[in-house]
FIMIRO-349871 format. One record per residue: residue number from 1; residue in three letters; x, y, z of N, C-alpha, C, CB in turn. Coordinates in pm, 1 decimal. Atoms other than C-alpha are relative to their C-alpha. Glycine has a CB too. Layout:
<fikes>
{NUM,"ALA",{X,Y,Z},{X,Y,Z},{X,Y,Z},{X,Y,Z}}
...
</fikes>
This chain:
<fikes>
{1,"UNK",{117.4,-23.0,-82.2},{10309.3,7866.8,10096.0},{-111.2,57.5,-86.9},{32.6,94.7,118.1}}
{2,"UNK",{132.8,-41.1,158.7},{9932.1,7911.6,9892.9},{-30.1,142.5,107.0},{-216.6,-164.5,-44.9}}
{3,"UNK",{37.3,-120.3,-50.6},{9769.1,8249.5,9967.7},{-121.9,-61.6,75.6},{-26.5,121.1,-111.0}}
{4,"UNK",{92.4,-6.8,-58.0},{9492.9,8233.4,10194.8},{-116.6,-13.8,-66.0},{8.5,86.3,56.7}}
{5,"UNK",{109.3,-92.1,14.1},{9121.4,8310.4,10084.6},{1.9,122.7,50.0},{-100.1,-45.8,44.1}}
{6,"UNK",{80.5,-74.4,-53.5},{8995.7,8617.1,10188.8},{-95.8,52.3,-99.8},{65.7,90.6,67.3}}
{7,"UNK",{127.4,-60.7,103.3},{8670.3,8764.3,10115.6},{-40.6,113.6,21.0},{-126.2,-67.0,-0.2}}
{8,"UNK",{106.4,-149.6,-68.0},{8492.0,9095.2,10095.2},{-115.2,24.9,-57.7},{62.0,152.9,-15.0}}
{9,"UNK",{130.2,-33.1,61.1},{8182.4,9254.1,10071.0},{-2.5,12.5,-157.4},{-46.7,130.5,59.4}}
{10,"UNK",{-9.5,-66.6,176.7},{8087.6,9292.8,9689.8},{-134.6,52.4,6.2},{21.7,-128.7,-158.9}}
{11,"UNK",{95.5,-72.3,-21.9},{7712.2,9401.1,9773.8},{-92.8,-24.0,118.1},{-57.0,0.2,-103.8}}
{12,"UNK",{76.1,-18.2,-110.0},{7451.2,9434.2,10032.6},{-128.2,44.3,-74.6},{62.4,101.7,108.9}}
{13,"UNK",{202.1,-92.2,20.2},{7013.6,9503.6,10006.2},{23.5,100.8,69.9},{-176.9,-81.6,82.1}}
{14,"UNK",{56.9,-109.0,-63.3},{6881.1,9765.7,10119.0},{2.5,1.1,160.5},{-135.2,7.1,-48.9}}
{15,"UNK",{15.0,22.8,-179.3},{6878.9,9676.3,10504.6},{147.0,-10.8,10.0},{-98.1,-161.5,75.9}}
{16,"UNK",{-141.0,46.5,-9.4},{7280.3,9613.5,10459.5},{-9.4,-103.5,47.7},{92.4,69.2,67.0}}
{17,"UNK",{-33.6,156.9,-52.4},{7253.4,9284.0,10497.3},{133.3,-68.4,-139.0},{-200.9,-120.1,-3.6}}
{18,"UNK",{-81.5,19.0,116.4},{7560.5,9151.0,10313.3},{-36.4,-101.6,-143.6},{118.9,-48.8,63.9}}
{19,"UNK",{71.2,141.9,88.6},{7433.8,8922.1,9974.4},{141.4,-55.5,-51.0},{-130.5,43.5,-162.6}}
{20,"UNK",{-90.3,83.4,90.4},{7727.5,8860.9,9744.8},{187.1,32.3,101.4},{-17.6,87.2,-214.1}}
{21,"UNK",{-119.7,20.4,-26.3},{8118.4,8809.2,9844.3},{101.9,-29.9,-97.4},{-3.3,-79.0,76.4}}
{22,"UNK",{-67.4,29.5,55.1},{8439.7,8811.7,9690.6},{127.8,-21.2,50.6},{-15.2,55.7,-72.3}}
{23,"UNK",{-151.9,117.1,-32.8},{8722.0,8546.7,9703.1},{102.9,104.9,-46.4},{18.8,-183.9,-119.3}}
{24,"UNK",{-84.9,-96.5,78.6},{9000.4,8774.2,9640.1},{134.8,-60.3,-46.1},{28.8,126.3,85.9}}
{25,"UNK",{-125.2,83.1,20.7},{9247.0,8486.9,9582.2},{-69.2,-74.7,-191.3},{24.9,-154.6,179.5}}
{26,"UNK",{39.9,37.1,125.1},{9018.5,8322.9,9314.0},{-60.5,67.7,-121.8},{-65.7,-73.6,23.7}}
{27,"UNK",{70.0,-79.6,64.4},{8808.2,8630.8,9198.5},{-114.9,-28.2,-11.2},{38.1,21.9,-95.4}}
{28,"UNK",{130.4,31.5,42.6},{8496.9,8439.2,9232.0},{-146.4,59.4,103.3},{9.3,-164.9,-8.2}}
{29,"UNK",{122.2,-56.0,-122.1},{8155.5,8629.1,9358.9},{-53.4,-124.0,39.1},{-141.5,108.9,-57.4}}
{30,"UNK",{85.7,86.5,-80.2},{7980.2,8437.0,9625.6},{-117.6,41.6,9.8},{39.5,-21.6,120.3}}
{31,"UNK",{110.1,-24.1,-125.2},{7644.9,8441.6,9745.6},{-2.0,-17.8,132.9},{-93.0,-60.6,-12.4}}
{32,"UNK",{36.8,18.1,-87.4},{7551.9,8460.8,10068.8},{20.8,-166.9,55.7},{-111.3,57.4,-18.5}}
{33,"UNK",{104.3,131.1,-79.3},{7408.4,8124.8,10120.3},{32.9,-119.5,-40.6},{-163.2,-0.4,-30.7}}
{34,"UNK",{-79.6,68.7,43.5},{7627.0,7958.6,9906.2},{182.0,-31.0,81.9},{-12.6,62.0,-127.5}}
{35,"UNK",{-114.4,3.3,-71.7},{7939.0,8088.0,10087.4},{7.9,-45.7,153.1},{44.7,121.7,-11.7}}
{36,"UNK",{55.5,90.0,-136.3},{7764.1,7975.9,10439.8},{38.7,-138.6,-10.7},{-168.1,-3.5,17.9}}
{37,"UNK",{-26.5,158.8,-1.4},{7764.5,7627.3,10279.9},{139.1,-35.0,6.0},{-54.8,-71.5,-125.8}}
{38,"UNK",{-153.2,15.7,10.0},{8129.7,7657.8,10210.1},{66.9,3.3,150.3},{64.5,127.4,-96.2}}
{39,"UNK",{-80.6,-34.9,-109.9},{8249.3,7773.6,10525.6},{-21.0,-126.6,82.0},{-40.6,140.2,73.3}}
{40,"UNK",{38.8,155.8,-80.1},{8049.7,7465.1,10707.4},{93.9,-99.2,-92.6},{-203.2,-57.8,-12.0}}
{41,"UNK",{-99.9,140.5,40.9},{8250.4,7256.6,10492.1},{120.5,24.8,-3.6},{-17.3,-66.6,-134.5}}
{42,"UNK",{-209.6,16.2,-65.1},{8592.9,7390.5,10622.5},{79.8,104.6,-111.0},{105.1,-231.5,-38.3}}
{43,"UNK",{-24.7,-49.9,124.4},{8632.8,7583.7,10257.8},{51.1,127.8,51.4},{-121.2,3.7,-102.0}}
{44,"UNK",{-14.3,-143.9,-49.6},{8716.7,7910.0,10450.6},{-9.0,-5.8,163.0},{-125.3,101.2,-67.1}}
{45,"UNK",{-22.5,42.8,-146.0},{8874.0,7811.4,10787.3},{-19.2,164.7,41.3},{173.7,-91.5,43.8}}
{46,"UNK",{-21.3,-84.1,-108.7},{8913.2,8208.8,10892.3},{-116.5,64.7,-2.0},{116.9,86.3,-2.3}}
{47,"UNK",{141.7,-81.4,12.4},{8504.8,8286.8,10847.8},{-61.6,-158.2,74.5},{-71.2,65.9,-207.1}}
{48,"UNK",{107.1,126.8,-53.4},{8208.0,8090.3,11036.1},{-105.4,78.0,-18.0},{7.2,-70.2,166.6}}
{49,"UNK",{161.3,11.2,47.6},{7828.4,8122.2,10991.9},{-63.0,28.6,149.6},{-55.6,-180.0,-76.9}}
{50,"UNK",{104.2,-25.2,-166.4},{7615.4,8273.3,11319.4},{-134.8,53.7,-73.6},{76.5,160.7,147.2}}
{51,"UNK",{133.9,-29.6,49.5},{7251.7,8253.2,11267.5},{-98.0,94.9,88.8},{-65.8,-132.1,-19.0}}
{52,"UNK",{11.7,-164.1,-21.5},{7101.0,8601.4,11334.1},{-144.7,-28.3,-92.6},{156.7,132.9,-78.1}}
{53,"UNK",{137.7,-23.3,72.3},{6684.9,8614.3,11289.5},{-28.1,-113.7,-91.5},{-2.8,136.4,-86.6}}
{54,"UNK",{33.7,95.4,105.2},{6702.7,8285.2,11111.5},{99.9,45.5,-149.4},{-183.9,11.7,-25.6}}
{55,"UNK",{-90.6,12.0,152.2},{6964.8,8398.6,10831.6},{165.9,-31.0,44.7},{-7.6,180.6,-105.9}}
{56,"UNK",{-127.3,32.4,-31.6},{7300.3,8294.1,10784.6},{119.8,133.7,9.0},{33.8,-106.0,-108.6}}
{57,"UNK",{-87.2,-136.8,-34.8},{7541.5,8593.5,10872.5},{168.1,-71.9,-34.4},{-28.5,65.1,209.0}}
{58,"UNK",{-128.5,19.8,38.2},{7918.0,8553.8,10712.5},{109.1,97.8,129.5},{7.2,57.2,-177.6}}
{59,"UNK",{-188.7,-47.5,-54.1},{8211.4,8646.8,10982.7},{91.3,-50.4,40.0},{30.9,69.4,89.8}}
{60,"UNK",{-133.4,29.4,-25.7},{8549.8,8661.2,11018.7},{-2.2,-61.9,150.4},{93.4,133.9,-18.4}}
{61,"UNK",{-10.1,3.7,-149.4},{8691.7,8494.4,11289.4},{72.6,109.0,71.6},{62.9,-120.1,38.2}}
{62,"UNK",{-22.9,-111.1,-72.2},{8821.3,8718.9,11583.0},{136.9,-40.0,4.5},{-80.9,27.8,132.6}}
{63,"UNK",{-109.0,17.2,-40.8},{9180.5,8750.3,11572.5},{80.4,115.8,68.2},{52.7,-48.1,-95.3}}
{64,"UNK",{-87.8,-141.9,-52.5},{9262.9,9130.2,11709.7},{29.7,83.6,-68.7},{116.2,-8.9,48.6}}
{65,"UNK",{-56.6,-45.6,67.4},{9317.9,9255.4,11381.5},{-151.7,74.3,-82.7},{107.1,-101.0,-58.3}}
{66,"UNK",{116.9,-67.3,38.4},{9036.9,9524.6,11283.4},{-23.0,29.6,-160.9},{2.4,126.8,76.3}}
{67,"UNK",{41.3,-21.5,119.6},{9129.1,9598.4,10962.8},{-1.2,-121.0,-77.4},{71.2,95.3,-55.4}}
{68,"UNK",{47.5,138.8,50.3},{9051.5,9242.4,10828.2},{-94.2,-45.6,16.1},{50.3,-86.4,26.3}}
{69,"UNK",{124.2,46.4,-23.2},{8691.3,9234.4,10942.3},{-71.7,2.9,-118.6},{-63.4,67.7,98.7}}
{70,"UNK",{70.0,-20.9,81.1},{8428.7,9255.0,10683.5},{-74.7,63.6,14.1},{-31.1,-63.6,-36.8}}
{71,"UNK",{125.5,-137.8,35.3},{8261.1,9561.6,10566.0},{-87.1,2.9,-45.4},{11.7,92.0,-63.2}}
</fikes>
């Protein structure tokens, strides 16, 4: 069985808006807006993309399990 993805915060601006992400299976930082594109293409079945003010917003999906959200 392969490991999953998961990702976490790696930084945030000033407003905490999240920018970069990290794959913690591959080690690779994401952007934002890059990792949006990914997720639309299926690349990260347990995250989806909700557009918030016109930007793309990275979250988990909802499964019940709190400590697996993104910080």
């Amino acid at each position: 069985m392969t490991e999953k993805p998961s990702l976490v915060v790696k930084s945030e601006n000033e407003t905490g808006l999240n920018t970069h992400f990290l794959d913690t299976k591959t080690k690779e930082v994401i952007t934002r807006g890059d990792l949006a594109k990914r997720i639309n293409k299926g690349e990260y079945p347990d995250y989806h993309v909700a557009k918030v003010s016109g930007r793309n917003i990275i979250k988990s999906n909802p499964d019940g399990n709190k400590k697996n959200n993104l910080d």
